[in-house]
ZAMI-354122 format. One record per residue (C-alpha): residue in three letters; z, y, x. Coordinates in steps of 0.02 Angstrom, whole numbers, padded with zeros to 5 digits, always signed. Each point is the difference from the previous one (the first is absolute). Layout:
REM residues N
alaZYX...
END
This chain:
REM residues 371
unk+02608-01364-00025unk+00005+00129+00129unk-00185+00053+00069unk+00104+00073+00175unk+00076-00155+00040unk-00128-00056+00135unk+00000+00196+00070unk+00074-00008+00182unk-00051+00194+00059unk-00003+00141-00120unk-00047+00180+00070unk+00104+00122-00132unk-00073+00172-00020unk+00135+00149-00075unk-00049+00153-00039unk+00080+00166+00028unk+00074+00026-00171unk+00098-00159-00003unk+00068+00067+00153unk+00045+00181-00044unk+00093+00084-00120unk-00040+00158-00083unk+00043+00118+00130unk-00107-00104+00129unk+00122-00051+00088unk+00011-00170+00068unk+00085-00123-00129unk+00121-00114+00114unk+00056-00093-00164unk-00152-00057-00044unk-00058-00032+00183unk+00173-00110+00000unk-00055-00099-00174unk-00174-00005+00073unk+00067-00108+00157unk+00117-00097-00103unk-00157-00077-00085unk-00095-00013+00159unk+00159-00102+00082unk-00012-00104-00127unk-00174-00050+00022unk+00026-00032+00188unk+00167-00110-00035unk-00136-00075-00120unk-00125-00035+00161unk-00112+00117-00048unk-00081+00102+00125unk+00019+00186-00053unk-00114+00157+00075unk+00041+00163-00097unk-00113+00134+00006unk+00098+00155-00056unk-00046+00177-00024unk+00131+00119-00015unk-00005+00072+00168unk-00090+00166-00046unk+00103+00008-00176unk+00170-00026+00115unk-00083+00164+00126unk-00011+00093-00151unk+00164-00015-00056unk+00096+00012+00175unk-00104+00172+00000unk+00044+00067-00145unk-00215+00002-00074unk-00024-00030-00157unk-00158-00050-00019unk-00117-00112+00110unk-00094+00144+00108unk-00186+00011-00005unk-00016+00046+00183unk-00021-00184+00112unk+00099+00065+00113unk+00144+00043-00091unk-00006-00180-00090unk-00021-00060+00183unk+00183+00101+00044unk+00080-00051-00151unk-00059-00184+00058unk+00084+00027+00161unk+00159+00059-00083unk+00005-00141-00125unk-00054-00171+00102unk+00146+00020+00126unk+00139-00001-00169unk-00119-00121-00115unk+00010-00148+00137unk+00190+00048+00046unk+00051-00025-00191unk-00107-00176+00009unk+00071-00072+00153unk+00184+00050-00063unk-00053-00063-00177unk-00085-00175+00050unk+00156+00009+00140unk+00127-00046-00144unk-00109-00175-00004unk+00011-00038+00176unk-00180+00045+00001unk-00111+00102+00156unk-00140+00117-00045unk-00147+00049+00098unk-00107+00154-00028unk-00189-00015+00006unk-00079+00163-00031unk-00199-00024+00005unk-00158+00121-00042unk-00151-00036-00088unk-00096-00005+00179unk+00114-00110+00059unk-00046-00147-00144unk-00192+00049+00026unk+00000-00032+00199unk+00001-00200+00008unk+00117-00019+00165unk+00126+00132-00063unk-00009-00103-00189unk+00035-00169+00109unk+00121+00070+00096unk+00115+00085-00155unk-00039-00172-00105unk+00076-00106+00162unk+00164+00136+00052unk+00040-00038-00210unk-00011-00163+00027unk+00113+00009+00144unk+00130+00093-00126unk-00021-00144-00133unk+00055-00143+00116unk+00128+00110+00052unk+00092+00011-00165unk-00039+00185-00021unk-00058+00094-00135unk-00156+00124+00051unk-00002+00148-00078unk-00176+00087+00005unk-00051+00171-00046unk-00145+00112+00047unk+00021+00093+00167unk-00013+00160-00094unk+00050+00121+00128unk-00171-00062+00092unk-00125-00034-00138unk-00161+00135-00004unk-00030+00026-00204unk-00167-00084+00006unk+00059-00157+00037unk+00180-00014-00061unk+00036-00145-00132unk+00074+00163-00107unk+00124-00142-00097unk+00083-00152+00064unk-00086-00091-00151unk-00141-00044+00081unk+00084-00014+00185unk+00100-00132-00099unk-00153-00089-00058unk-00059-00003+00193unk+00152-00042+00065unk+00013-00167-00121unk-00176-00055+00077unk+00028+00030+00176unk+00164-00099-00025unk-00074-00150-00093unk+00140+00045-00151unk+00003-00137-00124unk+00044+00163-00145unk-00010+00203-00002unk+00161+00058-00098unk-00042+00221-00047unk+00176+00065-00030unk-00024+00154-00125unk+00050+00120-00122unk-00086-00097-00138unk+00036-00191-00075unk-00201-00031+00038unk-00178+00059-00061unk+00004+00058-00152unk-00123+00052-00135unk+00028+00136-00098unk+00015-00005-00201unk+00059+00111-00140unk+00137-00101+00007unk+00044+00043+00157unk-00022-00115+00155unk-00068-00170-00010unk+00060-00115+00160unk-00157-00114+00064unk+00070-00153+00083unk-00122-00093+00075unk-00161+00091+00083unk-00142-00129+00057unk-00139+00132+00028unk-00002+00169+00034unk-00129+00093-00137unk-00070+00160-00036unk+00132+00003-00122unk+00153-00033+00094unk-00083+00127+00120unk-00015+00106-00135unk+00168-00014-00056unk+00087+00073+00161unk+00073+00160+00004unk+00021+00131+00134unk+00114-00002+00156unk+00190+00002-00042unk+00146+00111+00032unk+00006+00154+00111unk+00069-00102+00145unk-00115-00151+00041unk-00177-00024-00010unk-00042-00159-00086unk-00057-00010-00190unk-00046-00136-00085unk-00181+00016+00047unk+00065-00034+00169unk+00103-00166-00033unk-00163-00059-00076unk-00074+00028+00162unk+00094-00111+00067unk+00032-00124-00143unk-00200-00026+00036unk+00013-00016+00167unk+00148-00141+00008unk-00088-00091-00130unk-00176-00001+00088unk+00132-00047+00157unk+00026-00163-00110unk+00187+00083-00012unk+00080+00017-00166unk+00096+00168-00041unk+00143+00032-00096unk+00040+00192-00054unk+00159+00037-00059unk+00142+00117-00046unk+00099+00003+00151unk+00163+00086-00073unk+00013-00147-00107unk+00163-00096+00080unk-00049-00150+00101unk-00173-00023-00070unk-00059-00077+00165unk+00127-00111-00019unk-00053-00047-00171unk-00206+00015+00051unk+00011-00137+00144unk+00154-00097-00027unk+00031-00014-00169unk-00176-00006-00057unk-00007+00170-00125unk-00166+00076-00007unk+00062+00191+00004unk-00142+00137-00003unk-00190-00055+00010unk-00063-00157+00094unk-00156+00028+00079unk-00086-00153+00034unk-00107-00038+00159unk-00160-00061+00042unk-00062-00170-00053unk-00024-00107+00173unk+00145+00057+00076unk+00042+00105+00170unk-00142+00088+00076unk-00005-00042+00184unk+00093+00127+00085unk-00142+00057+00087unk-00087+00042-00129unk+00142+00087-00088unk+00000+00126+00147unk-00190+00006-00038unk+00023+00041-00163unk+00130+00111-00012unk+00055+00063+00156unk-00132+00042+00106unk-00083+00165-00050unk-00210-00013+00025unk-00102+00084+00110unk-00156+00009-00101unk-00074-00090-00161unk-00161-00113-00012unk-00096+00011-00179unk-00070-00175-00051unk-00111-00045-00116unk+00047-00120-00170unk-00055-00155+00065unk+00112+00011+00153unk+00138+00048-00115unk-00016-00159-00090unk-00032-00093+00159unk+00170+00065+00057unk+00120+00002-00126unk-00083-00165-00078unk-00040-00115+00138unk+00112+00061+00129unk-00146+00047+00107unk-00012+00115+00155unk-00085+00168-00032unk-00172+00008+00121unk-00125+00139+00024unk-00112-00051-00138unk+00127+00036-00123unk+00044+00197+00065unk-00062+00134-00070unk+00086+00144+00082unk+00118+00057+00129unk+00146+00134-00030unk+00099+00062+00143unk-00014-00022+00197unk+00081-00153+00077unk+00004-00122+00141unk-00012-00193-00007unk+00159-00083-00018unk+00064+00130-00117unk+00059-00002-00202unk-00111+00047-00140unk-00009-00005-00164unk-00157-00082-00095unk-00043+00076-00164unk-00143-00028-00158unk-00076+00125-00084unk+00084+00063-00161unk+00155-00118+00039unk+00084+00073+00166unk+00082-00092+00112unk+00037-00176-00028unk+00014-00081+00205unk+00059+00057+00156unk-00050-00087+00159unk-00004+00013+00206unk-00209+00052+00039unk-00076-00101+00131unk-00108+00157+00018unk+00023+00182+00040unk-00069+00125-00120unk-00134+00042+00109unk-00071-00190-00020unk+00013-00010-00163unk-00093+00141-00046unk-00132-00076+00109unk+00000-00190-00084unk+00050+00053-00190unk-00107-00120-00111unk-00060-00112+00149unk+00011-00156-00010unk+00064-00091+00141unk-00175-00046+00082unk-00023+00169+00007unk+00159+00057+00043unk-00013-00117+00150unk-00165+00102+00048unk+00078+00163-00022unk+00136-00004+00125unk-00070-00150+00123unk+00140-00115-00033unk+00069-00131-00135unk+00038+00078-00155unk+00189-00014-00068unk+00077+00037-00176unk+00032+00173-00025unk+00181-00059-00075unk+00033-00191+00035unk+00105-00082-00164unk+00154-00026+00107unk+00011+00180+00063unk-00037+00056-00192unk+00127+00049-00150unk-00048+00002-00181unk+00097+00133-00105unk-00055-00024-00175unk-00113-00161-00063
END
């Protein structure tokens, strides 16, 4: 039985080291066996988005550097070098199938602004019904370090949620999550939960020319999952293993499983993961339980504190003591109001400002991370 069968739009993440050799440079071989497989999915009716690194790995060879440079700027030049030849060798490669690509280069801000997320998610959609294969990658040459996505792992994960993707397919340098033994390394095939352990079990960021680790693929293993979007990671120099993955059924790598209850809305998967918060609100335990238990909205009563400065209207995340965060939500209130009604309840609320109290967060304008 194949799991894939019902999947009709799969967002495929590669990383830089399927894409490279060991000099850096840009691998057009593999870029060629890498479209083969993707053709084949689109003769299949599959709709394909590929988000590919490579671009700064493909800058570094063109310019003779040999390692990744530490300065942002240089990364952001070697960016500019490589993006131009990494979408060239696509187009030329996907080309050979009678297939167009489009580039979609995107930065963290513009996922976390709502109209500019709307607007990317409908020009993709415009590529889809066209027959063409996006190919996204983060506008490096423009990102500010403290908010770049730093790996295309997680941009991946993003990218399968604004897109509605039926399945999240991380091409890598390793056949899946592994756990180490004294006998070496011990595959794990299916993930349904993402633990301490498996957290624990992550090692540190990978070779000298890309930036994602494992730690960072879990990242976004958790966030397709929590998406409702199962993940697949797998070895993507393996011949035709997307091929094998969707069409003839092969579990290859780790399966991460999603949610139970299916999709989140996609509003509140840009809630969740896409919009960055202004400010957090501290609540007490039995809002917590009112929340995450009965689906409730969060109201004054239930607030004990008030982090950060922000205006109605705007993200923040909602917190318990000794557990962290564990909602985000849009605030009815500005920080200033809050601070004035925290543990009111809504009689006195009411009396406070001279008007009809409202939730703080109302359910449908609220996102629970973690149960």
């Amino acid at each position: 039985m194949n799991r894939f069968e019902g999947v009709k739009r799969v967002v495929v993440k590669v990383g830089t080291s399927v894409l490279t050799d060991d000099r850096n440079l840009l691998d057009e071989g593999r870029v060629g066996a890498l479209a083969d497989d993707l053709a084949a999915l689109c003769r299949a009716g599959r709709q394909v988005i590929c988000v590919s690194s490579g671009a700064i790995g493909a800058g570094l060879g063109l310019l003779d550097w040999k390692q990744r440079p530490r300065e942002l700027a240089r990364s952001q030049a070697a960016a500019a070098v490589g993006q131009g030849r990494l979408i060239e060798v696509y187009a030329r490669a996907l080309g050979r199938h009678e297939l167009k690509v489009g580039q979609i280069l995107l930065t963290r801000e513009d996922l976390s602004k709502r109209t500019r997320y709307l607007n990317a998610r409908a020009t993709m959609q415009a590529l889809l019904t066209a027959g063409v294969v996006p190919v996204v990658n983060e506008n490096d040459t423009v990102s500010v370090e403290e908010i770049r996505f730093g790996d295309n792992d997680e941009l991946a994960a993003l990218t399968a949620h604004l897109m509605d993707a039926d399945l999240l397919v991380n091409l890598s340098n390793v056949e899946g999550f592994e756990r180490r033994t004294p006998g070496g390394a011990e595959l794990i095939p299916l993930v349904e939960r993402i633990t301490p352990e498996l957290e624990r079990l992550c090692g540190g960021a990978g070779r000298a020319t890309s930036t994602g680790g494992m730690v960072s693929k879990l990242a976004a293993a958790r966030i397709a999952m929590a998406s409702g979007i199962p993940m697949v990671l797998a070895d993507g120099k393996r011949p035709g293993v997307l091929s094998a993955i969707l069409l003839e059924g092969h579990l290859a790598g780790t399966l991460f499983l999603p949610r139970a209850g299916g999709k989140l809305k996609a509003r509140k998967r840009w809630l969740a993961f896409t919009g960055r918060p202004k400010g957090s609100l501290m609540v007490d335990g039995g809002a917590h339980a009112a929340l995450v238990r009965r689906n409730s909205s969060l109201l004054a009563s239930g607030l004990k504190e008030v982090v950060g400065t922000f205006e109605r209207g705007e993200l923040v995340a909602v917190c318990v003591a000794g557990g962290g965060e564990f909602a985000r939500g849009v605030t009815r209130y500005g920080s200033r109001e809050l601070e004035q009604i925290r543990g009111m309840n809504s009689q006195a609320v009411a009396s406070a400002l001279g008007r009809k109290a409202e939730e703080v967060i109302h359910r449908d304008e609220l996102v629970i991370l973690e149960a």
